[in-house]
Every structure is written in C-alpha cells, then in structure tokens.
N, C-alpha and C positions, 0 to 999 in steps of 0.2 A: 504493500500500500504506500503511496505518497505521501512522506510526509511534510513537505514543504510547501505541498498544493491542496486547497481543497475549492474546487469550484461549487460555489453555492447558485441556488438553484434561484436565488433571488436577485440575481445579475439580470440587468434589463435586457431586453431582446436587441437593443441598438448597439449596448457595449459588445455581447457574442461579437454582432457581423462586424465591429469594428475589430477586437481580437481577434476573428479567422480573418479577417484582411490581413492583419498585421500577422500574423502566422506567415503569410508569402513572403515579408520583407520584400513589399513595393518598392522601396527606393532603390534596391540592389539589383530588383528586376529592369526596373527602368534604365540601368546602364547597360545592362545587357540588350536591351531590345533597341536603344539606340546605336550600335553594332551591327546588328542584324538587317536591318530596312536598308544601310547604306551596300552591307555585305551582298544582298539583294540585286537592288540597284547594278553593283561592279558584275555579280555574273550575268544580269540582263542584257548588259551595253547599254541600259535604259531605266526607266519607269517602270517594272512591272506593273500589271494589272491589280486595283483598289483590294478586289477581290483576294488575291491569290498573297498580299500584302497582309490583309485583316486575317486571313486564316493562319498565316506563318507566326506575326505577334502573338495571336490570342493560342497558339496550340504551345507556344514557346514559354508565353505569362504562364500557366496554366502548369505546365512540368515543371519551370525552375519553381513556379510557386508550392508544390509541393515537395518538392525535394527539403526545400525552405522550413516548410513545415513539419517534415520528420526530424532535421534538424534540433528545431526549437524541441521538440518530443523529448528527442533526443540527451539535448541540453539542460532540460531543464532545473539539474539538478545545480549545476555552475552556474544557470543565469539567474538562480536567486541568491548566488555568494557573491555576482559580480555587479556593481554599481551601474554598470553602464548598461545592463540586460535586467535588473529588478522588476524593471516597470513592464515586463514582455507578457502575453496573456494568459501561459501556461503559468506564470509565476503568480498574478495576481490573483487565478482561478476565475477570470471571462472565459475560460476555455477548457475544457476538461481534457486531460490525457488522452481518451479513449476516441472522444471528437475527433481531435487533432489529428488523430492519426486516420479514422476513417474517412476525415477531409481531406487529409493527404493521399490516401491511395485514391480516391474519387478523382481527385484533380490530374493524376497521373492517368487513369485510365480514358478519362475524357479529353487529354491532353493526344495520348497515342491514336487513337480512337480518329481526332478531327483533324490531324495531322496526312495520317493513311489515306482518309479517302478525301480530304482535299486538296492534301499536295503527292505525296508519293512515303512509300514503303521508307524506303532511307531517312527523310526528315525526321519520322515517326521513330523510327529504330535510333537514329543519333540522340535525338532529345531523349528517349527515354535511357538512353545508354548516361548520357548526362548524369539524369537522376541517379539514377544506382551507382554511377563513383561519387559524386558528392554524397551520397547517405553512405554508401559501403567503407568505401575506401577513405573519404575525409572525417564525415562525423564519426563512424564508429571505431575507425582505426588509429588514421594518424594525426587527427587532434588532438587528442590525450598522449600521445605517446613519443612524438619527432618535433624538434623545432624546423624538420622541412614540412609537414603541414601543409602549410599555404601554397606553398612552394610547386608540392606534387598535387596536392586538392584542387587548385589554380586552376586545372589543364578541366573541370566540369563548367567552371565559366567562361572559357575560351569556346566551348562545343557550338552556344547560338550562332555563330559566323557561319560555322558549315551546317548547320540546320536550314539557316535563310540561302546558304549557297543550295545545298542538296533540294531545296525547294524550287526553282530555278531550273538548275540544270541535271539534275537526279545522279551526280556523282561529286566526285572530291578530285581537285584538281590542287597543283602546286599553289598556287595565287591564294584559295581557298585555304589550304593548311601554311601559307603566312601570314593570313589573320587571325589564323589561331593560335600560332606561334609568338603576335604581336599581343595580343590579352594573353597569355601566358606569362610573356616575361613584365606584362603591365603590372600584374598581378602581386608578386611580393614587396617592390616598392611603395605601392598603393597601400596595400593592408599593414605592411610592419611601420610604415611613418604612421598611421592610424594608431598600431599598438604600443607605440611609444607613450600615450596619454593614456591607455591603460595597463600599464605592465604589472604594475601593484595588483590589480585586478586578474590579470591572466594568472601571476605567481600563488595569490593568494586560493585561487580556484583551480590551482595544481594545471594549468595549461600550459605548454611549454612555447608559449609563441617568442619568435626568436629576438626579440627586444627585451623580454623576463629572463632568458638563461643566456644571452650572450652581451658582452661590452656596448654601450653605446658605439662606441668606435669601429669596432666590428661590424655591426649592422650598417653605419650609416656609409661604412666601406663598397657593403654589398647592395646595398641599395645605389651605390653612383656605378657598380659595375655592372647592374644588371637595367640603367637606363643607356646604359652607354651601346649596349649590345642590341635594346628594344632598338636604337636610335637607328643601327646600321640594320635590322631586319625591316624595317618599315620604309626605308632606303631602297631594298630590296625588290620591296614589294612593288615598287613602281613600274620599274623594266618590266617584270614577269607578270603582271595583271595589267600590262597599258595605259598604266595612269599618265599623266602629262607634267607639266611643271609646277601645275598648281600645289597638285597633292606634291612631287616632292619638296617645293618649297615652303608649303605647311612642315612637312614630316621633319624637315629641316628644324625649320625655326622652333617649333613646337619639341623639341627632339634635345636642343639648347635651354630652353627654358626649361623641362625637366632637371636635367644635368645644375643646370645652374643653381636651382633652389636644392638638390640633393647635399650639393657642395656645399651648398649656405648651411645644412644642416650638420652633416661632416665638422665643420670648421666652427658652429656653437655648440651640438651635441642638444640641444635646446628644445624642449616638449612644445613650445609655440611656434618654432619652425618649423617642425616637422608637422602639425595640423595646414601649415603652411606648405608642404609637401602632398598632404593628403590631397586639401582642396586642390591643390593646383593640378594632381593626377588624374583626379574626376575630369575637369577642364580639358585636360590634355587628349584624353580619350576621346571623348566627347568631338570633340573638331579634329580630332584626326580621321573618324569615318566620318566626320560630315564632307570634311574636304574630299575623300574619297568619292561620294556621291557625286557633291557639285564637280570632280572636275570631269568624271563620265559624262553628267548633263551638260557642260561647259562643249569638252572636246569630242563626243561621240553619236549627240543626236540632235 
C-alpha cells in the first residue's frame, strides 16, 4: 500500500482532469512536438497535409504522454522527497496510483492504434518503441542506478523526429537519424544545467543525476563538450538533408550561443547561470527546427 499517497475521493472532478493533464508533462511534450512538425516539413520538401500533421502531433502527444505518466507512477515515491516534484498529482493524491497507470496504458494504446491507421505501421511501432525505453530502460532502470541516465534515457526523446519522418516517408533515412542524433546530444546539457538547481534534491532522493555525484567542474566540462559536438552534427545535417544557408547559419550562430553561455557556466560554476543554460537550451532547440522548416519553405517550394 502507498504510503505517501492517498487520493481522496473528495478531490473535485476539475482538479482529477487537471492532474491527469499534468501526468503527461505538457510542457516536455511541447518541445518534443515542436521537433516533429519541422522534422515533417524537411522529409516532405514541403507542407505536409493539415490532416496527416494533426494525426502525427496528436498520436505522438498521446505516447510520450503516457510514457510520462508511468513515469510519474513510477516516481512517485522521490517526487514526494523532492521539492521541485511535491506538488505532482500522484503526490498530492488528485490522482490515484491505479488511475494513473490505467491512463497511461489507454493513452499508449490509442496512441498506436491512431498512429497505424492514419499514418503507417513504422510511426506507430517507433513511438511506441519510444514509450517502453523511456519507462523500461530510463525510469525503471537507469535513473536510480547511473549518472548516465539522461544520457542513455535521452535517445526516447530524440525518437519524435523519426516518428514525424517515418510518417512522411515510411522509412528512416540518414538526414532523419541526424535529428535524432541532434536531440540526443541536446539532451544532457539541457537537463544537467536544469539539475544543477536541484542537486540537493536529486542526492537527497538517492538519484544519481550527474551534477549530485560528480564536480561542478566536471559537468560543466561535459556539458561545453557535448554542445561542441551537437554544434558540428547539426552542421552536418545540412549537406545531407539539403538544407540551405539559412539553416546552416542559424545552426551556426545558435551553435555559438550555446557554447558560449556553457562556458559562462564553466568559468562561474554558478546555479543562476546554469538556469541561464537551461532557458537558453529550450530556445536553442526550438529555432533550430524552426529554421529547418523555414528554410525548406524559403528554398524548396
């Protein structure tokens, strides 16, 4: 039995659907789907169709939202030790255990389900391949146990690119696994300047994220080598997916401004830097598939 949670039955019906919202971690989704649309876009040579767009988002919202939610299920024992997770629904008891989890397999099956028949087999099988390394392999395994975690867990938030590719064109090409590759190495820089302002929190909930067991110096090492590397794969990605100059002089620039505030972190070691890291990571994502998109629409139609 739970006993850090006990969902009462006298939780209003508005709190629930706002705790099973919040079970998906909407805003985590939303960088992922802003990825996706541009991902889209680069294997069309175009605008895809409204249609075949809304079906991709919503089958993709839909599995990472429950992966999410097994997660949180998952978690919920650390996110009532850890300050920054307290207020989560499984914690406050908007949400019961049991819910949770039958929300979450719903969400997964109607995720595969709208996926199949309105884009193809592959989209359907990668996204749900998604889900089950982030619940198998990140939450239940290497969260607790590696400070690479993030690291190797990473590669289930990378998958929406080749979801929104494999919807498209119903295979996996190089161009396609350098987008993957690009939210892959986005990925531990993003999250370890994030867990720099709660490292207390990760140690204290026995989580070994790598700002809790390793030097500041050490991290903020690997964090300017691992944008240095994102900087030349995105480089890359140019030549091999036909981008133009637009996107490589976003990739560029955007590629520099990373590196740069990484450095600035490096050289204070500073917990208000590094949120300064974080924000600016989100940012950096963000317009580097948008520039993707615009410069297919610019250069290709």
């Amino acid at each position: 039995m739970d006993t850090f949670i006990t969902a009462s039955k006298a939780v209003p019906i508005s709190r629930q659907v706002r705790g099973y919202v919040a079970l998906t971690k909407p805003r985590i989704i939303e960088l992922l789907l802003i990825t996706t649309v541009p991902a889209m876009v680069v294997a069309k040579g175009g605008v895809p169709s409204l249609w075949k767009m809304a079906i991709t988002v919503i089958g993709g919202t839909l599995a990472a939202g429950g992966a999410n939610a097994v997660n949180m299920w998952f978690d919920r024992d650390i996110d009532a030790v850890m300050k920054r997770t307290q207020h989560r629904p499984l914690v406050t008891g908007e949400v019961t255990p049991t819910g949770a989890l039958v929300f979450a397999v719903a969400l997964e099956v109607i995720a595969f389900s709208l996926l199949y028949t309105g884009d193809n087999l592959l989209s359907a099988i990668l996204a749900l391949s998604a889900a089950f390394f982030y619940i198998f392999i990140y939450t239940l395994w290497l969260k607790r146990s590696t400070s690479q975690n993030i690291v190797i867990g990473g590669a289930a938030g990378a998958v929406p690119v080749l979801v929104g590719w494999a919807a498209i064109q119903n295979n996996i090409t190089l161009a396609s696994l350098l987008m993957f590759l690009i939210i892959f190495l986005w990925t531990p820089p993003h999250f370890w300047a994030l867990a720099f302002r709660y490292k207390e929190d990760y140690s204290k909930a026995n989580v070994p994220m790598m700002p809790s067991v390793r030097s500041m110096r050490s991290t903020t090492i690997q964090i300017m080598v691992y944008t240095v590397v994102l900087t030349a794969v995105t480089l890359l990605l140019g030549p091999v997916a036909h981008l133009g100059l637009l996107y490589d002089a976003a990739a560029l620039a955007l590629g520099a401004g990373f590196f740069g505030y990484s450095y600035r972190l490096y050289r204070s070691e500073s917990p208000k830097v590094a949120m300064r890291v974080f924000s600016y990571s989100i940012t950096y994502l963000m317009l580097l598939f948008i520039f993707m998109g615009v410069d297919v629409l610019v250069y290709h139609v």
